[in-house]
C-alpha positions in Angstrom: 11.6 -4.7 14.6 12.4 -4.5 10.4 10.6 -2.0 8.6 11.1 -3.9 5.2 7.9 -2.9 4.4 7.8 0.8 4.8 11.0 1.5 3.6 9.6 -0.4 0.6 6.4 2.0 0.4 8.9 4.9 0.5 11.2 4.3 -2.3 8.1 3.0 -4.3 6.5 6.5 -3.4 9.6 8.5 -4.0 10.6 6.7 -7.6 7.3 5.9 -9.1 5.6 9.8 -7.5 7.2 12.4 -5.8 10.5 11.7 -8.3 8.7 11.6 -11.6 6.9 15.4 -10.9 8.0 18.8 -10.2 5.3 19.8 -8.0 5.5 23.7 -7.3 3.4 23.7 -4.4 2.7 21.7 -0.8 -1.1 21.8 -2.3 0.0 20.0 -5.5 2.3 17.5 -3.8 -0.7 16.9 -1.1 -2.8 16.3 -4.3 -0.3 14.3 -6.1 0.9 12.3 -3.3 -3.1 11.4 -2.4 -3.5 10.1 -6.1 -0.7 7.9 -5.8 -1.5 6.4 -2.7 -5.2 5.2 -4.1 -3.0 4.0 -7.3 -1.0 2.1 -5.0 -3.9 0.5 -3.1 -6.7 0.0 -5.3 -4.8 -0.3 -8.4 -1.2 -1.5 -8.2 -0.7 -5.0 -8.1 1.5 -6.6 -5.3 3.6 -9.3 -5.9 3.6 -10.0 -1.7 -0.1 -10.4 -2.0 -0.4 -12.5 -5.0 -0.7 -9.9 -7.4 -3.9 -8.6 -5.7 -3.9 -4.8 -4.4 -4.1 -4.4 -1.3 -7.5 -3.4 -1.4 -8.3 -6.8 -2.7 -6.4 -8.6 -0.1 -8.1 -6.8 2.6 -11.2 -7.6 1.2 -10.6 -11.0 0.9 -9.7 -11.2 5.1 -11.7 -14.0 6.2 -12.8 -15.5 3.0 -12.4 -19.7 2.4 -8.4 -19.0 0.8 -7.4 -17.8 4.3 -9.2 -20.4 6.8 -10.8 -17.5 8.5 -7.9 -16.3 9.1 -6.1 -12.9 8.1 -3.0 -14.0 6.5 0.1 -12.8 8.6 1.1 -9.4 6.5 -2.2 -8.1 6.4 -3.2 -8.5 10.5 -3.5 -5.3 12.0 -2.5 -5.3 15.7 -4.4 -3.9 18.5 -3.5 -0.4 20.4 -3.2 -1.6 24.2 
């Protein structure tokens, strides 16, 4: 299976975060790392998803633009 899209999400978090910041402590980095991943979801567009964040795209599931239907990078599979 290609993991494209997490290695993506890591060298976005490492270049645009965890690069950019001398954090001194684990608390910091915990803090610093939480803020950028609600930057990255509610605020950063993605060009994948249109420009929308992914918090827009997931709200959008099911709406009229996607027939009903969860466009293919945003289905979530099922545990068996």
């Amino acid at each position: 299976m290609d993991n494209v899209f997490i290695e993506r999400l890591w060298r976005s978090l490492k270049y645009e975060c965890v690069y950019l910041h001398a954090f001194e402590t684990g608390s910091e980095l915990r803090a610093g790392l939480g803020r950028w991943i609600t930057y990255y979801n509610t605020q950063r567009p993605h060009s994948g998803l249109a420009g929308r964040t992914p918090a827009e795209a997931y709200r959008r599931i099911g709406q009229s633009d996607h027939g009903g239907h969860a466009p293919h990078d945003l289905m979530i599979k099922q545990a068996a």
